[in-house]
N, CA, C and O atoms as a GROMACS GRO file, in nm:
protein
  388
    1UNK      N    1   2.054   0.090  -0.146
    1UNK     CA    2   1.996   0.054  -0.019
    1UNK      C    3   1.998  -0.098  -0.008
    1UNK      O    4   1.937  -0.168  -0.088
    2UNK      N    5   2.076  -0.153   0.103
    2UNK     CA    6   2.092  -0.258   0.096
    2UNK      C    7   1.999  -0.380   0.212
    2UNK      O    8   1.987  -0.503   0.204
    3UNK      N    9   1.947  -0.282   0.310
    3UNK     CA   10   1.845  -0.345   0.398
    3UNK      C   11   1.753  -0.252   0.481
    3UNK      O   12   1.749  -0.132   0.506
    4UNK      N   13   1.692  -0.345   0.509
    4UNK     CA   14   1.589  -0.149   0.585
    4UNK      C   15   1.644  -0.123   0.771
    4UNK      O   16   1.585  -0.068   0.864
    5UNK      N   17   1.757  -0.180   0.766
    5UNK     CA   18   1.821  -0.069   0.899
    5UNK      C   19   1.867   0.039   0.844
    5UNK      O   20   1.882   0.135   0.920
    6UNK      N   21   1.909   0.062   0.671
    6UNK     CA   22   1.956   0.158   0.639
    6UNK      C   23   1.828   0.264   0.621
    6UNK      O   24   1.829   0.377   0.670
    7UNK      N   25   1.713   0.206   0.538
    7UNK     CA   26   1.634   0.294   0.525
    7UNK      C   27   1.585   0.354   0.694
    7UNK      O   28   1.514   0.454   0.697
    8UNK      N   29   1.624   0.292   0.820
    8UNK     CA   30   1.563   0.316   0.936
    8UNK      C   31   1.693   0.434   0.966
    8UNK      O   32   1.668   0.523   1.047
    9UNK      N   33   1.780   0.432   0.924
    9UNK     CA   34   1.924   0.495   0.935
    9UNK      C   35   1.863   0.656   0.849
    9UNK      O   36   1.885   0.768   0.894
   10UNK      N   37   1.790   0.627   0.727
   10UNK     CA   38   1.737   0.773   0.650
   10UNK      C   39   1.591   0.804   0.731
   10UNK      O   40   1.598   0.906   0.801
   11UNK      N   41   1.514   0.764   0.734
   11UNK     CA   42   1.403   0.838   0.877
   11UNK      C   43   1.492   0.869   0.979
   11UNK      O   44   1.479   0.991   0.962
   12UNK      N   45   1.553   0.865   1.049
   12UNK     CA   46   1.632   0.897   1.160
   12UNK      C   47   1.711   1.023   1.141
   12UNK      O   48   1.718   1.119   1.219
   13UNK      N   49   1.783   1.004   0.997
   13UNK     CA   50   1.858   1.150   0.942
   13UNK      C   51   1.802   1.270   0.870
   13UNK      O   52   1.870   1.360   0.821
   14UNK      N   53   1.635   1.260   0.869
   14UNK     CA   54   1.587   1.354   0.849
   14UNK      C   55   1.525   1.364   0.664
   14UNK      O   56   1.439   1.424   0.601
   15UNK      N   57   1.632   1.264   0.639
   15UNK     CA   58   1.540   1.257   0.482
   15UNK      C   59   1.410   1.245   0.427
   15UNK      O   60   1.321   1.176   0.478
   16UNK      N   61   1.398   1.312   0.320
   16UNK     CA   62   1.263   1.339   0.296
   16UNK      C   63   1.154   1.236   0.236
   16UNK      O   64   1.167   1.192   0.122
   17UNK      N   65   1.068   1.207   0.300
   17UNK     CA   66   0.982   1.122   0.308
   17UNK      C   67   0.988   1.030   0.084
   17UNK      O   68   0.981   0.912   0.049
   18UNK      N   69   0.999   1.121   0.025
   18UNK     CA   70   0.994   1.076  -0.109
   18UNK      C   71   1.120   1.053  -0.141
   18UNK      O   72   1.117   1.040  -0.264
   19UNK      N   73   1.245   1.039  -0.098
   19UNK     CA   74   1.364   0.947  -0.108
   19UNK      C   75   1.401   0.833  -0.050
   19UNK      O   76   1.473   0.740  -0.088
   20UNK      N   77   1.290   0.869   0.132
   20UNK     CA   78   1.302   0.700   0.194
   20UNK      C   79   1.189   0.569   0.099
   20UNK      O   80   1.196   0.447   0.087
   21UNK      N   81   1.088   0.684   0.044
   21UNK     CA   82   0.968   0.604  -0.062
   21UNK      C   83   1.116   0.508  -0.172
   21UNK      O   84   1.175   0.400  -0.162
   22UNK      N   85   1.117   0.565  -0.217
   22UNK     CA   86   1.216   0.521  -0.311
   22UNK      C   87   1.305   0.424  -0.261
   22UNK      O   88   1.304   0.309  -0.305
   23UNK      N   89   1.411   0.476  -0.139
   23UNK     CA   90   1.514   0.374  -0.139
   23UNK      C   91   1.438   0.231  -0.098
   23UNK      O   92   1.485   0.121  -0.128
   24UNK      N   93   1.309   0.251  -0.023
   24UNK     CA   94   1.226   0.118   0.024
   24UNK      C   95   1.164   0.067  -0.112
   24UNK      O   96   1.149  -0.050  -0.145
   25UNK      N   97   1.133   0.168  -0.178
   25UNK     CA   98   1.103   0.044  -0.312
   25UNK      C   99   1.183  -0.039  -0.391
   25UNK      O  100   1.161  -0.149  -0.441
   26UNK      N  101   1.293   0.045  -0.393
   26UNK     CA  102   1.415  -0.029  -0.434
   26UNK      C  103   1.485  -0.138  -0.376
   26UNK      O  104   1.561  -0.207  -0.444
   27UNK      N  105   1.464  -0.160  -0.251
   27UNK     CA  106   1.500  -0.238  -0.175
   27UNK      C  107   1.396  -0.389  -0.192
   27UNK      O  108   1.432  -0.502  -0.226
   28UNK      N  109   1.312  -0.358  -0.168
   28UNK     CA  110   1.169  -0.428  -0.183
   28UNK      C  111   1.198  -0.528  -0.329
   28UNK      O  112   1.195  -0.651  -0.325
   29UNK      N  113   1.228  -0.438  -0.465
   29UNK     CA  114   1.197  -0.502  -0.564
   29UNK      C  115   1.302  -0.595  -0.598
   29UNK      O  116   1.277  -0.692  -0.669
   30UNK      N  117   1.472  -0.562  -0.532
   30UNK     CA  118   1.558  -0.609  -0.515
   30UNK      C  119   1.546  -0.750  -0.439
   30UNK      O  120   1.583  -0.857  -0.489
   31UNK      N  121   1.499  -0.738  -0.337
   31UNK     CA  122   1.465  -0.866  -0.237
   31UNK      C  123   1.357  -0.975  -0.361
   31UNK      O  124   1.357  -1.083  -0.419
   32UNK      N  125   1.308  -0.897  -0.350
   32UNK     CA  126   1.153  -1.017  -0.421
   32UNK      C  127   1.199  -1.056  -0.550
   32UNK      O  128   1.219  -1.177  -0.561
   33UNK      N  129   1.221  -0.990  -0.643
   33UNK     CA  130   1.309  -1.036  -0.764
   33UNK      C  131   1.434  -1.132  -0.753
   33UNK      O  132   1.460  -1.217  -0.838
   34UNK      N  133   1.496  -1.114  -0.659
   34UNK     CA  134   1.574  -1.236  -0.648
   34UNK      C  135   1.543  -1.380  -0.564
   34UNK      O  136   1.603  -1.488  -0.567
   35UNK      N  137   1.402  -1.331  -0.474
   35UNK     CA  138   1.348  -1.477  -0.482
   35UNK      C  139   1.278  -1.504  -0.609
   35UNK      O  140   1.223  -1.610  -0.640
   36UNK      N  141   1.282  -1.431  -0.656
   36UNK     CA  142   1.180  -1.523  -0.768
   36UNK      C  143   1.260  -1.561  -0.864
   36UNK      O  144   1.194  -1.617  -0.952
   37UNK      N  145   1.406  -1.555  -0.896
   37UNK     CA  146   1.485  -1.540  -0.941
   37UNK      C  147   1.555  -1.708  -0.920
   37UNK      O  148   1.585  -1.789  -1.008
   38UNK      N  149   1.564  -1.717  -0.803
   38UNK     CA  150   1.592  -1.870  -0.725
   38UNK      C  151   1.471  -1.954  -0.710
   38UNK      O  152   1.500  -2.070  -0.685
   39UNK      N  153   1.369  -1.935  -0.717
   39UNK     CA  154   1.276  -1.987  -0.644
   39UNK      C  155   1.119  -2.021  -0.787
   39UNK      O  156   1.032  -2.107  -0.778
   40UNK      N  157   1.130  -1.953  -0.862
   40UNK     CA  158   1.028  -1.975  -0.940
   40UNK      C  159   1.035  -2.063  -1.069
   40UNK      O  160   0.951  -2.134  -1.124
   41UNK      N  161   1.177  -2.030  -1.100
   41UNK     CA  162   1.153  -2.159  -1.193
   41UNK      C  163   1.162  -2.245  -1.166
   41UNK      O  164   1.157  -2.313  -1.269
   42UNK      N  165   1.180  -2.328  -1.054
   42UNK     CA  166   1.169  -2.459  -0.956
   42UNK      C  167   0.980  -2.524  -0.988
   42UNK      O  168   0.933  -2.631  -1.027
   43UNK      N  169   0.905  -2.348  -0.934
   43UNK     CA  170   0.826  -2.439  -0.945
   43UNK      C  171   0.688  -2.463  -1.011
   43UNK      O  172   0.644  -2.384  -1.095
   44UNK      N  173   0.627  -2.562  -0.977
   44UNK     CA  174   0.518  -2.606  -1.113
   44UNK      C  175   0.418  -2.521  -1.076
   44UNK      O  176   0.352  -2.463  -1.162
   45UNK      N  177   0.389  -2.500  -0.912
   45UNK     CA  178   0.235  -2.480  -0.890
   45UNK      C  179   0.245  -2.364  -0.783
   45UNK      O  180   0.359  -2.345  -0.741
   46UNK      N  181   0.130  -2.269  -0.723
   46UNK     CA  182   0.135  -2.213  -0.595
   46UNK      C  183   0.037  -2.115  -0.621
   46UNK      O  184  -0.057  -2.111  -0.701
   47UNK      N  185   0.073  -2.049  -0.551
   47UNK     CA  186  -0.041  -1.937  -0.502
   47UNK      C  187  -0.034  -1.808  -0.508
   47UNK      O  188   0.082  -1.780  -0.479
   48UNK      N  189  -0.096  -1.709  -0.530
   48UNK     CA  190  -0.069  -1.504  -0.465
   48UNK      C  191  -0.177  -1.468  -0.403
   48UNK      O  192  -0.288  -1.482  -0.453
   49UNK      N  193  -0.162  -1.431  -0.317
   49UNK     CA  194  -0.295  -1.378  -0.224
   49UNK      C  195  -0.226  -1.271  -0.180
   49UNK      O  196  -0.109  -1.263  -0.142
   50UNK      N  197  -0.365  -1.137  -0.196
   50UNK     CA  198  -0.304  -1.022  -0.106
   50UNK      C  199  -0.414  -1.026  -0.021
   50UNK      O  200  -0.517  -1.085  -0.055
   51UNK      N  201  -0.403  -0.970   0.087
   51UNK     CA  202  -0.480  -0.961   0.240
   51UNK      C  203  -0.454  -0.843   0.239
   51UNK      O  204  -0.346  -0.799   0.198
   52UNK      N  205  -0.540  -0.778   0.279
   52UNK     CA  206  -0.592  -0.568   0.322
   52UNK      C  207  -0.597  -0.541   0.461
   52UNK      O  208  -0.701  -0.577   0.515
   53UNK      N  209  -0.538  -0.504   0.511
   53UNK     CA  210  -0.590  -0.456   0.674
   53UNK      C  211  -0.671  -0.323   0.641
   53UNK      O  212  -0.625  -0.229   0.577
   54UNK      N  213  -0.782  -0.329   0.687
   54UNK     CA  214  -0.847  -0.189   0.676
   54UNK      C  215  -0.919  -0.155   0.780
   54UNK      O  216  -0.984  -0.230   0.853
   55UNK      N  217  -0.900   0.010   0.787
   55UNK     CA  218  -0.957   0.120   0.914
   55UNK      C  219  -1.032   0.086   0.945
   55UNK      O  220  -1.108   0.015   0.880
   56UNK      N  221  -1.048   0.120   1.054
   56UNK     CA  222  -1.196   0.089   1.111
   56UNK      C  223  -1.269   0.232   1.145
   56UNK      O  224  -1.224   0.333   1.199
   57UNK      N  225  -1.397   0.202   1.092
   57UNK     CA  226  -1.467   0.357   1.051
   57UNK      C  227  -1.534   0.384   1.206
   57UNK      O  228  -1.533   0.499   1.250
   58UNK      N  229  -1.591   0.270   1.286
   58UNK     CA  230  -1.662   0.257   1.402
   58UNK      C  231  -1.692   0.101   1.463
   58UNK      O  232  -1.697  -0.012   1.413
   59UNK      N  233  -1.709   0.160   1.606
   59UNK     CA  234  -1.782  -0.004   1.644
   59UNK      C  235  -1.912  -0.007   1.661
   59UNK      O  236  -1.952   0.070   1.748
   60UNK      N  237  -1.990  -0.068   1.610
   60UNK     CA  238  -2.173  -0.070   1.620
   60UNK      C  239  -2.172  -0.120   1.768
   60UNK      O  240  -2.114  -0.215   1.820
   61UNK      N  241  -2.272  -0.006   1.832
   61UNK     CA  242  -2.293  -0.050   1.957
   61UNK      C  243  -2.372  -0.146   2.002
   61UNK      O  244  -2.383  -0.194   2.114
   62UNK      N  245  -2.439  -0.173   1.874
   62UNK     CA  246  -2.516  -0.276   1.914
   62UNK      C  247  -2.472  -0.439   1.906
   62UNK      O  248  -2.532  -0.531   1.963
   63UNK      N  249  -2.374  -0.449   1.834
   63UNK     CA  250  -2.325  -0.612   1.814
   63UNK      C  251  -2.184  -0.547   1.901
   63UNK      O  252  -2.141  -0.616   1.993
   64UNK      N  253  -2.134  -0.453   1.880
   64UNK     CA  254  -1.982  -0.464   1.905
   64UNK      C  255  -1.829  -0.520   1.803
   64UNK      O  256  -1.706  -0.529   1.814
   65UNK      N  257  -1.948  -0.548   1.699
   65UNK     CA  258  -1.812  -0.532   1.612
   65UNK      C  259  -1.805  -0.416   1.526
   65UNK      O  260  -1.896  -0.349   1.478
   66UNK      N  261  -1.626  -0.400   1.515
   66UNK     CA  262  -1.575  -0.359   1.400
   66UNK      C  263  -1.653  -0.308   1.270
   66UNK      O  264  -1.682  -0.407   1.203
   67UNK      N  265  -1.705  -0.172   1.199
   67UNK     CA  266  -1.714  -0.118   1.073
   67UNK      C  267  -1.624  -0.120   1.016
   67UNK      O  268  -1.562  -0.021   1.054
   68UNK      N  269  -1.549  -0.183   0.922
   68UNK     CA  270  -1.497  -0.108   0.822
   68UNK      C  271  -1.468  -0.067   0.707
   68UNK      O  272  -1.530  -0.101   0.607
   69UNK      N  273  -1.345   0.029   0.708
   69UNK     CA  274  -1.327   0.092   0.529
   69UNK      C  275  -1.326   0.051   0.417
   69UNK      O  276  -1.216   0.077   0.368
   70UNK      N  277  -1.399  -0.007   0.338
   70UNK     CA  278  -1.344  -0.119   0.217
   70UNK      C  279  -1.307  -0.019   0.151
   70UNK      O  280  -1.272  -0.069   0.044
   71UNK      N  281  -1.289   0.119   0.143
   71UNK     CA  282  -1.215   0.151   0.043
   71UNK      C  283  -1.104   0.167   0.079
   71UNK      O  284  -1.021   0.171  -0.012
   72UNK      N  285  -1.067   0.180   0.186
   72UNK     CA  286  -0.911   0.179   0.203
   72UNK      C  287  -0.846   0.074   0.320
   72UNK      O  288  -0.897   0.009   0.411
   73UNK      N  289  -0.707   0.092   0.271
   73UNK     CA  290  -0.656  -0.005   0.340
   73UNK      C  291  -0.500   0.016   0.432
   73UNK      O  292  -0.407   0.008   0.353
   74UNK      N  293  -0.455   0.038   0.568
   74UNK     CA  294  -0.375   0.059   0.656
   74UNK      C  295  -0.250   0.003   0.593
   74UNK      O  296  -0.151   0.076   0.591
   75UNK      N  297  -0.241  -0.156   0.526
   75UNK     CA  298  -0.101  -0.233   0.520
   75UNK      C  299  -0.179  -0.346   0.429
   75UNK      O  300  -0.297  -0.375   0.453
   76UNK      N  301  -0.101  -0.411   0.318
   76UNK     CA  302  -0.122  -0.490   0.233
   76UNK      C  303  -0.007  -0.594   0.227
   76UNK      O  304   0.102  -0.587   0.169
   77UNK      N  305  -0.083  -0.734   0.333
   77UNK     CA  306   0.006  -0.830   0.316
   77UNK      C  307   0.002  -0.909   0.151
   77UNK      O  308  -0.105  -0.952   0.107
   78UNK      N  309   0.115  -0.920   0.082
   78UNK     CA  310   0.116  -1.030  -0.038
   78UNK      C  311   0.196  -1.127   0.003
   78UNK      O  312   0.304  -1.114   0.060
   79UNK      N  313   0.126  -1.255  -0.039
   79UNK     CA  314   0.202  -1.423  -0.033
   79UNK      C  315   0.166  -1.454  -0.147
   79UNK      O  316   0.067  -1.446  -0.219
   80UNK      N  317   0.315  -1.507  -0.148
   80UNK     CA  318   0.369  -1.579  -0.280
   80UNK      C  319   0.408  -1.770  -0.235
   80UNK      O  320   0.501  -1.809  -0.166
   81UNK      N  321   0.339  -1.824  -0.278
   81UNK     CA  322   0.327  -1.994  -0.233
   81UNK      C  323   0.405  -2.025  -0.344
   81UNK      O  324   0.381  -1.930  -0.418
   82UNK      N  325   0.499  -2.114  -0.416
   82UNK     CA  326   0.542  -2.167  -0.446
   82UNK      C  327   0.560  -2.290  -0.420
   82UNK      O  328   0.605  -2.310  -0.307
   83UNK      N  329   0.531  -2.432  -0.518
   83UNK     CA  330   0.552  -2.552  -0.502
   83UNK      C  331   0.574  -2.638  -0.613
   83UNK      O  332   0.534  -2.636  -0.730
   84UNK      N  333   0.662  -2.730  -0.535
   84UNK     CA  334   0.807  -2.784  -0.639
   84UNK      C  335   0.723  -2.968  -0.661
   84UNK      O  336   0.620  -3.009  -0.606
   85UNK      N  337   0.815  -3.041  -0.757
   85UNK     CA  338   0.775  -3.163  -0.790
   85UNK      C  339   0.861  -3.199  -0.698
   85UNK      O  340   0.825  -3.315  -0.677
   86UNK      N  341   0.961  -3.178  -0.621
   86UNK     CA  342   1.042  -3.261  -0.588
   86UNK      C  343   1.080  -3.152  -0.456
   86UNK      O  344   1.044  -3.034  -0.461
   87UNK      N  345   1.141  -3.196  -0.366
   87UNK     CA  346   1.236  -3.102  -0.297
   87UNK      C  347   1.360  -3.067  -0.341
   87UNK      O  348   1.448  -3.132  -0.396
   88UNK      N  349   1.350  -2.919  -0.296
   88UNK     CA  350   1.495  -2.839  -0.362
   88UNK      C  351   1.594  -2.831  -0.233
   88UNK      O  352   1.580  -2.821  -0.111
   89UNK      N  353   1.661  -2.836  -0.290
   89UNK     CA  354   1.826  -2.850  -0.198
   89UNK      C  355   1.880  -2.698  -0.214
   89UNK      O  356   1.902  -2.646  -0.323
   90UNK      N  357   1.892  -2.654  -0.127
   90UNK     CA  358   1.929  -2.534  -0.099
   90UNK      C  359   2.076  -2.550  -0.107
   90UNK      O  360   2.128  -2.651  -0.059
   91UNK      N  361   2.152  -2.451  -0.170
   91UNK     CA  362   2.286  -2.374  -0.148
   91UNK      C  363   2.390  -2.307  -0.094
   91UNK      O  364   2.337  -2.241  -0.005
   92UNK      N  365   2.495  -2.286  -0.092
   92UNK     CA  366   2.566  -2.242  -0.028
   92UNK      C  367   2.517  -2.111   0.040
   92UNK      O  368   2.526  -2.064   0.154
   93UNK      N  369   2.474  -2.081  -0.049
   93UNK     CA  370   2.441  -1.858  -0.038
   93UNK      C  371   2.293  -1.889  -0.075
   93UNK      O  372   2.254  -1.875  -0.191
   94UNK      N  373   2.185  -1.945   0.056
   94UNK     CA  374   2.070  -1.952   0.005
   94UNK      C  375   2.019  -1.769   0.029
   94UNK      O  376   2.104  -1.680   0.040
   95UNK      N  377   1.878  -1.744   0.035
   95UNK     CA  378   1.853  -1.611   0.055
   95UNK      C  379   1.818  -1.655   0.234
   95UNK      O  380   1.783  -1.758   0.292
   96UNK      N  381   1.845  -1.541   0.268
   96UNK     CA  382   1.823  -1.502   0.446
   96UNK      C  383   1.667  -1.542   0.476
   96UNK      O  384   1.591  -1.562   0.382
   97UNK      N  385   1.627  -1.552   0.598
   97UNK     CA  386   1.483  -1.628   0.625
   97UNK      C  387   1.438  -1.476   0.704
   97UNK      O  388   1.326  -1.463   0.754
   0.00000   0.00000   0.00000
């Protein structure tokens, strides 16, 4: 699996939910491993933060905000910060933005 129009190409053809799991993980670990691959031994310092989007159980009628799930979570953004002593000069065949 080489990008996720293909995995959008296997939802579309009917494949079964635990082979598109797969070809997207594979895809996933492929991508990120090769930034880190280019990109980490560059550098000295940075960051990982994951961020949770989570359900919302209800809205209190009385304030109007948002309840929600801390035990679960809809989508899990991770950032990866990386930072260099110097600026890096990118390559012929950098990775895609």
């Amino acid at each position: 699996m080489a990008d996720k129009d293909k995995i959008q190409e296997l939802v579309e053809a009917g494949i079964p939910p635990e082979e598109i799991a797969a070809a997207w993980e594979k895809y996933v670990r492929d991508e990120v491993n090769s930034l880190l691959d280019v990109f980490l031994p560059e550098a000295i310092n940075g960051n990982v933060g994951v961020i949770y989007k989570r359900p919302v159980l209800r809205v209190d009628a009385a304030t109007g905000k948002s309840i929600l799930d801390e035990n679960k979570a809809t989508a899990v953004d991770i950032h990866v910060v990386f930072e260099f002593p110097k600026a890096v000069e990118f390559f012929d065949d950098k990775p895609s933005e």
